[in-house]
Legacy VTK file of the C-alpha trace (Angstrom):
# vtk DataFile Version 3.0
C-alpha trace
ASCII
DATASET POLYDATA
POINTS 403 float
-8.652 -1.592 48.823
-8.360 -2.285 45.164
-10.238 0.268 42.839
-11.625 -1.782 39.765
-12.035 0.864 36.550
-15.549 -0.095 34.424
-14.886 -1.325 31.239
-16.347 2.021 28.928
-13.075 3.236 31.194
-10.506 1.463 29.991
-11.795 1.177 26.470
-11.318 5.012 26.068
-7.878 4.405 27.328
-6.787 1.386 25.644
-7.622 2.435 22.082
-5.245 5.823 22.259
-2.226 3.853 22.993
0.457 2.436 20.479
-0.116 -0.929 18.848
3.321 -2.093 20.643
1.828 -1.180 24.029
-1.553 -2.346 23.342
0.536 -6.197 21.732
2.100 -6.173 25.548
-1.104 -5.456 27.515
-3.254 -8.535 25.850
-0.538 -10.434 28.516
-2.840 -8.402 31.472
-5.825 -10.791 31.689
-7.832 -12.920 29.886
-10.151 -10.374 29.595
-7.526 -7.501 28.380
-6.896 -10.021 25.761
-10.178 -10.495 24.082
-11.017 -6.964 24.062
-8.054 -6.164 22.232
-8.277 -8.809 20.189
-11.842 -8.108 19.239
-13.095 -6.596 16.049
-15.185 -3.980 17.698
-11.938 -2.965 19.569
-9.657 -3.268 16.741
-11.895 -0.317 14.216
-12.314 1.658 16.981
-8.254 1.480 17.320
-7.701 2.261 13.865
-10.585 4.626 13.797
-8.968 7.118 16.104
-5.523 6.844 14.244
-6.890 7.438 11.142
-8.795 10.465 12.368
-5.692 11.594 14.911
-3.349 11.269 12.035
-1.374 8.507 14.267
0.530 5.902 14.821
1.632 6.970 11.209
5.186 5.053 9.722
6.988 4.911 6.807
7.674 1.469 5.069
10.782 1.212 2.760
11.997 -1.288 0.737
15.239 -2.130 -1.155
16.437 -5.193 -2.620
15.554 -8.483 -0.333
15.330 -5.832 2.884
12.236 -3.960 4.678
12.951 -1.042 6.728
10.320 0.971 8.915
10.454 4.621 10.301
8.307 5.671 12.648
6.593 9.193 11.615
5.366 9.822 15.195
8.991 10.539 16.877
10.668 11.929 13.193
13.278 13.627 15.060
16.353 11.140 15.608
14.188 8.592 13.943
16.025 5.626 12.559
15.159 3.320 10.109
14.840 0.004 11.521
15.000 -3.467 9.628
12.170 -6.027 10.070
11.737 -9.470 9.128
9.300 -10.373 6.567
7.924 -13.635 5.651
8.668 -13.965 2.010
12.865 -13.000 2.573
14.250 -15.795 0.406
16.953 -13.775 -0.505
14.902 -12.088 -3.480
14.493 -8.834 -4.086
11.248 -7.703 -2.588
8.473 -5.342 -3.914
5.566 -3.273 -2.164
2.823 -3.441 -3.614
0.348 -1.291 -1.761
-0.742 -0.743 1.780
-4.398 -0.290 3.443
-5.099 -0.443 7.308
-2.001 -1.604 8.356
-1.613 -4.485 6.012
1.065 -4.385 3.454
1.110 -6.350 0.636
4.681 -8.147 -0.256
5.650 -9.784 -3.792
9.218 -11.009 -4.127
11.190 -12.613 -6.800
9.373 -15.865 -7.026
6.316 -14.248 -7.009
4.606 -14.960 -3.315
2.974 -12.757 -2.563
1.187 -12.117 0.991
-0.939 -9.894 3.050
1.562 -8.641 5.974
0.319 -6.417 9.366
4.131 -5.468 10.564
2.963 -4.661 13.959
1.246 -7.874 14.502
3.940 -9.612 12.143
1.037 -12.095 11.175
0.322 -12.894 7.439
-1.652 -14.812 4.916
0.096 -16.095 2.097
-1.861 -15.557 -1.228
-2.259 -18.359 -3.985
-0.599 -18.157 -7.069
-3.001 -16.311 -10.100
-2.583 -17.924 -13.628
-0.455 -17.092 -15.815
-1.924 -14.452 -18.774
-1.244 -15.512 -22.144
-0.039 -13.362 -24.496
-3.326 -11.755 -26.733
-1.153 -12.361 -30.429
1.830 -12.928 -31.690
2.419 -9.330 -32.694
2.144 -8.481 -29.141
5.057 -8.194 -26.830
5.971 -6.579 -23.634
3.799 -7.942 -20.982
3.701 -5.497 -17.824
2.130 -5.880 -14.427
0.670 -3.252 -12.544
-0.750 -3.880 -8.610
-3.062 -2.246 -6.399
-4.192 -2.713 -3.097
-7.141 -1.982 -0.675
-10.706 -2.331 1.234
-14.070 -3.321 0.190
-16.055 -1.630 2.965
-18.997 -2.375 2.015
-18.127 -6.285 1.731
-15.443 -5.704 4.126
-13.050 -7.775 2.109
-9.162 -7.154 1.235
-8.854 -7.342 -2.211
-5.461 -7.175 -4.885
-5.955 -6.190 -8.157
-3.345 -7.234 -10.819
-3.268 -5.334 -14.028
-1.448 -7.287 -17.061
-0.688 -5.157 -19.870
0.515 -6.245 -23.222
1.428 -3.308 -25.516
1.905 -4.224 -29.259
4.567 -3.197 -31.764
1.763 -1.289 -33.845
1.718 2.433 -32.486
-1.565 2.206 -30.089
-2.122 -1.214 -30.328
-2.454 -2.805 -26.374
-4.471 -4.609 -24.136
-5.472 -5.608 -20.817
-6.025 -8.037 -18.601
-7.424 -7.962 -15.060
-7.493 -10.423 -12.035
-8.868 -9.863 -8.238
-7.945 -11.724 -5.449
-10.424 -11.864 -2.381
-9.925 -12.411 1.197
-13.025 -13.363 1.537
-12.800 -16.273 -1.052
-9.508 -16.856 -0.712
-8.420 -17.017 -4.744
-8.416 -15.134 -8.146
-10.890 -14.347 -10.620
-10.935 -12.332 -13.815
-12.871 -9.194 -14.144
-14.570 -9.143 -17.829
-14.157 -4.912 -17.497
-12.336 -3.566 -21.020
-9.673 -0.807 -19.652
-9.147 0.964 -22.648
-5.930 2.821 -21.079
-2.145 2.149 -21.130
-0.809 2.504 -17.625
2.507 4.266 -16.922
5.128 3.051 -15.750
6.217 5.581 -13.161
2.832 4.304 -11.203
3.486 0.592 -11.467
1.136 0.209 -7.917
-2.091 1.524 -7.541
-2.518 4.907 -5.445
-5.125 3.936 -2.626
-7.835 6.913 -1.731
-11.248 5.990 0.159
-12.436 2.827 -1.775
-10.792 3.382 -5.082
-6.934 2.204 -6.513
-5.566 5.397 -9.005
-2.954 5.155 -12.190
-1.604 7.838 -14.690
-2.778 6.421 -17.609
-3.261 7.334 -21.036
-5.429 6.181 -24.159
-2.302 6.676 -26.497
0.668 4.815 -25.749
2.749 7.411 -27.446
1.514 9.756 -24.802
1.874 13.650 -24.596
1.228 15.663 -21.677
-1.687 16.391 -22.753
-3.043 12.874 -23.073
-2.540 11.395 -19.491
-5.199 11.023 -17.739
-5.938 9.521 -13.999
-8.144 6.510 -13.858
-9.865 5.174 -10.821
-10.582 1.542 -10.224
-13.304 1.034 -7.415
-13.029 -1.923 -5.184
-16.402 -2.040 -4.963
-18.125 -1.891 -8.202
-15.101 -3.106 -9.958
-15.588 -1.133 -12.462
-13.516 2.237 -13.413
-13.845 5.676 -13.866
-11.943 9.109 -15.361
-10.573 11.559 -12.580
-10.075 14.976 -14.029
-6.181 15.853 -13.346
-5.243 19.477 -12.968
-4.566 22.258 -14.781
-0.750 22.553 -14.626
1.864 24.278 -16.759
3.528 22.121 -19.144
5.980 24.336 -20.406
9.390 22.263 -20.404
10.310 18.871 -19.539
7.423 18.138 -16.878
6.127 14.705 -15.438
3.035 13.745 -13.679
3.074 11.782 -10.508
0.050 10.835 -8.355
-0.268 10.368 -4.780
-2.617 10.774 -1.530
-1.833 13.404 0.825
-4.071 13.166 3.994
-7.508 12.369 2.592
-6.575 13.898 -0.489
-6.103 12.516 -3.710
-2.538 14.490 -4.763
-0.421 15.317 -7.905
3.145 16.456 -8.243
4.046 18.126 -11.147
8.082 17.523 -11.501
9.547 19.999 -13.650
13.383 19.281 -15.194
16.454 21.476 -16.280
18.899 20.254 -18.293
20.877 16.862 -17.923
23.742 17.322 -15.075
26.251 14.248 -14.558
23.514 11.697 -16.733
20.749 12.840 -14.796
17.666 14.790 -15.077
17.407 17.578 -11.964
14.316 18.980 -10.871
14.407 22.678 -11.155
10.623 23.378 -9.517
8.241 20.718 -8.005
4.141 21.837 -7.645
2.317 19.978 -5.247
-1.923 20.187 -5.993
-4.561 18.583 -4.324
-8.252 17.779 -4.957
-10.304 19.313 -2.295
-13.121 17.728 -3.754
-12.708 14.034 -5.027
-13.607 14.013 -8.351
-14.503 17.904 -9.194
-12.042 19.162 -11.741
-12.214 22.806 -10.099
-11.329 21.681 -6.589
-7.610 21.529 -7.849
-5.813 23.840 -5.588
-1.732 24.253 -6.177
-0.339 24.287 -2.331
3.200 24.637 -2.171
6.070 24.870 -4.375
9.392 23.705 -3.799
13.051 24.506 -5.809
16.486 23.324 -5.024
17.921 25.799 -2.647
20.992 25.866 -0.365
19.188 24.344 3.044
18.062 20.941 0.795
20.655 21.021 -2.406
19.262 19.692 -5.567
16.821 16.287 -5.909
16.021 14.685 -9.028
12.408 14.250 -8.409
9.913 15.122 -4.924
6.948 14.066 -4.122
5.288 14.342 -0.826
4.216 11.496 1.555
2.502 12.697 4.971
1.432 15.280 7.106
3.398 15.052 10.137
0.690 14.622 13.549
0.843 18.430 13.790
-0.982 19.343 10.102
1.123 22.364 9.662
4.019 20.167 7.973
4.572 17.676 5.127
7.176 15.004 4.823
8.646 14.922 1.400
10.902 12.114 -0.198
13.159 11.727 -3.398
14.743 7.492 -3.622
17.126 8.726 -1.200
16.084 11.289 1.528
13.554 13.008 3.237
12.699 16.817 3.242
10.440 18.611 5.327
8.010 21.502 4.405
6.659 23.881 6.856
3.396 24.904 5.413
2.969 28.072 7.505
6.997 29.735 7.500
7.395 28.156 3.775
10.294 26.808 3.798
12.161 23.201 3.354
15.153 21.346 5.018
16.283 18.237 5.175
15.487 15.378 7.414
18.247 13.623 9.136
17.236 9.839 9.439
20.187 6.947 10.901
19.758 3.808 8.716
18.203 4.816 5.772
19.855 2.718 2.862
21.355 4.203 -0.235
17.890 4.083 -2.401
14.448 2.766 -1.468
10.792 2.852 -2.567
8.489 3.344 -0.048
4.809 3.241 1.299
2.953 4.818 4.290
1.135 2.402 6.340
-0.336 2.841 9.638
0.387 0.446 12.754
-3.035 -1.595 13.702
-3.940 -4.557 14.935
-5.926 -5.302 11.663
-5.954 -8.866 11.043
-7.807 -11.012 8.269
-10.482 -12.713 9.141
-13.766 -14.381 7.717
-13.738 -16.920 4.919
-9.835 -17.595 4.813
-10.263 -18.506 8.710
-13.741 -20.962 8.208
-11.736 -22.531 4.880
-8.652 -23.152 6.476
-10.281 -24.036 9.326
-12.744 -26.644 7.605
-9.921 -28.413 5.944
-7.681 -28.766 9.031
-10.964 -30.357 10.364
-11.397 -32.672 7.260
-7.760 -33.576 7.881
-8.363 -34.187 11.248
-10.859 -37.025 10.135
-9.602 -38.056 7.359
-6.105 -38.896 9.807
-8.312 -40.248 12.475
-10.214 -42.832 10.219
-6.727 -44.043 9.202
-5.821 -44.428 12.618
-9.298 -46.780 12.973
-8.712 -48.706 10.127
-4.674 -49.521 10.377
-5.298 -52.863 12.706
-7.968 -54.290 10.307
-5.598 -54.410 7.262
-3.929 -57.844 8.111
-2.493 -57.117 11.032
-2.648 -60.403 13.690
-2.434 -60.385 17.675
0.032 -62.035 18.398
-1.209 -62.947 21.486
LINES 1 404
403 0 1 2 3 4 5 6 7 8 9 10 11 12 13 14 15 16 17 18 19 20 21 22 23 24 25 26 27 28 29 30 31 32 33 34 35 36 37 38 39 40 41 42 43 44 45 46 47 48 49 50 51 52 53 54 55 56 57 58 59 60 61 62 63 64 65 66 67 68 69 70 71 72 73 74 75 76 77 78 79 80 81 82 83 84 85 86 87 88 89 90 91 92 93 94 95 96 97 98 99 100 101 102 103 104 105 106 107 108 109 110 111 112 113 114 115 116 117 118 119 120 121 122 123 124 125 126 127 128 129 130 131 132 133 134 135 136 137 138 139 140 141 142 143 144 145 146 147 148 149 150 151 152 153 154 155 156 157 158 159 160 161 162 163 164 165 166 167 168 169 170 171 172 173 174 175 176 177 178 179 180 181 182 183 184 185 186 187 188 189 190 191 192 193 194 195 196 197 198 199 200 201 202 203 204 205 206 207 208 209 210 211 212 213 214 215 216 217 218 219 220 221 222 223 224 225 226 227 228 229 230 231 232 233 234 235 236 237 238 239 240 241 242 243 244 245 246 247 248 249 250 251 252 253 254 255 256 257 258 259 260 261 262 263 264 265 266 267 268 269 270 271 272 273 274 275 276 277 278 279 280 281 282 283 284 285 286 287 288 289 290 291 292 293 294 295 296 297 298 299 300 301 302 303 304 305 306 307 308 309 310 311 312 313 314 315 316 317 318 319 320 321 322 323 324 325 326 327 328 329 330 331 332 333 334 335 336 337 338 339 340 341 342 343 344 345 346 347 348 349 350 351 352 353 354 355 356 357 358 359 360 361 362 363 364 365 366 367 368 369 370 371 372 373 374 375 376 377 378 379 380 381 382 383 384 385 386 387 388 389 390 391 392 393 394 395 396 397 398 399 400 401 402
């Protein structure tokens, strides 16, 4: 006799599995396939990976190709190549990454909204062109960010256009945001009176808020970066207090998230070796309290040793599922710190190109919904008519029987 589970049942299973397990059982029923297609079923998936620390991967790019490692089986894990939907041969950029969604730009400039797991994608218009402010200006940069409204619930990418000027702190800014729900670009009338740097050319994504280095002098010191935080929400930005690190030496900043943390890396450099800087120390703090300038707490500290050679810069990515280690990259590698024995080694990983960037981004079955879906819906509908009317007016535009 066959045994039928209740639905609360298979729920609790369902949303613990893998997104490619979860992709194959929608093919169950039709049932199976509108609960996992649902939006009720789809937070409550990324809910429990989020709080599990799972389903967690690793997103490289280099040149026109897209790699993924999966962070859940690290040992033997191999890089493997997936197809994107901008690959016309370009080089291709990440530009962020929030619930699963990445967000692509290549050559040309498409950019789209990507889910890898799902592989479906909405392809974003194009946002104007930004004039440039003067004629003594030159230089134009572009800086990204990505991430979620929650209180809207809407995906939105902000794109930072800076201009810096040929008189010593002369800049400015310009600033756009694209909408899912509206499906196009507007500009934001907020003055950012900071020069962005170029080692954080993307936004750093933590809670609701995107994160630069900055600083209000573009001949910067040290001591004048800052870390500004732009909120998705408010749209409007705020000053995060950055630690209180030694800056004896040749030392940069770089800013991350580690867990639910926002994190900085303090790099510090010996002398040139072959053309290149080498790191001699790297500090790794985190803010155990967003925004409280106290809550800095230095965790670890790694140096070039005989187990992981030397590295030209480190910065850490991920805890691994356990907590009790962190996964580490330079452009080229991966290291891997054991928080409780101390120590580093490096991370063997088949595929892995010569140099990449890369971006954490968790598998989910996120997909984007609301306005985009009623717009583009509503004109395929208009379509629809306008075709059909065509159709009902062809014979009566002197066309004769010829019977």
């Amino acid at each position: 006799m066959a045994t039928f589970l209740p639905l609360e049942i298979i729920v609790d299973i369902l949303y613990r599995l893998p997104v490619n397990d979860l992709l194959r059982y929608r093919c169950v029923s039709k049932q199976w396939r509108s609960l996992i297609d649902g939006p009720d079923f789809i937070k409550l998936h990324l809910n429990h990976s989020k709080q599990s620390n799972s389903n967690l991967a690793a997103v490289l790019f280099n040149k026109n190709d897209i790699l993924r490692i999966d962070l859940d089986s690290l040992g033997g894990a191999a890089a493997v190549k997936l197809n994107h939907p901008i690959d016309d041969g370009s080089e291709i950029f990440i530009l962020g990454s929030c619930n699963g969604l990445v967000a692509l730009l290549n050559f040309r400039e498409d950019v789209v909204f990507w889910n890898p797991s799902t592989r479906k994608y909405r392809k974003l218009p194009a946002s104007k062109d930004v004039d440039e402010p003067s004629s003594f200006y030159y230089h134009g940069f572009h800086f990204y960010g990505f991430g979620h409204d929650p209180i809207n619930d809407d995906y939105k990418l902000v794109k930072i256009t800076q201009f810096h000027g040929e008189l010593e702190d002369s800049f400015e800014s310009d600033i756009a945001v694209y909408t899912t729900k509206t499906d196009s670009w507007r500009s934001s009338k907020i003055f950012l009176p900071y020069l962005i740097d170029l080692k954080t050319p993307n936004g750093v994504l933590l809670g609701n808020a995107l994160h630069w280095v900055a600083s209000k002098q573009p001949q910067k010191s040290d001591s004048s970066e800052s870390i500004v935080a732009f909120d998705l929400v408010t749209e409007q930005y705020i000053e995060i207090p950055k630690p209180e690190y030694w800056k004896n030496g040749y030392v940069e900043m770089f800013l991350d998230v580690l867990g639910s943390s926002l994190c900085v890396t303090c790099n510090y450099f010996m002398e040139i070796i072959v053309d290149m800087f080498w790191s001699r120390r790297v500090d790794i703090w985190v803010m155990k309290e967003y925004g409280v300038k106290g809550s800095w707490n230095k965790m670890f500290t790694v140096e070039p040793s005989e187990a992981i050679g030397i590295f030209g810069y480190l910065v850490p990515f991920a805890y691994l599922k356990s907590g009790d280690q962190v996964i580490l990259h330079t452009n080229e590698r991966f290291i891997l710190y054991d928080l409780r024995r101390k120590r580093a080694k490096n991370v063997s990983i088949r595929g892995l190109p010569e140099h990449f960037g890369m971006f954490s981004c968790m598998a989910s079955l996120v997909e984007l919904n609301g306005g985009w879906d009623r717009k583009k819906k509503k004109q395929e509908r208009q379509k629809k008519d306008h075709d059909a009317k065509q159709r009902d007016d062809f014979p009566s535009k002197g066309f004769k029987s010829v019977l």
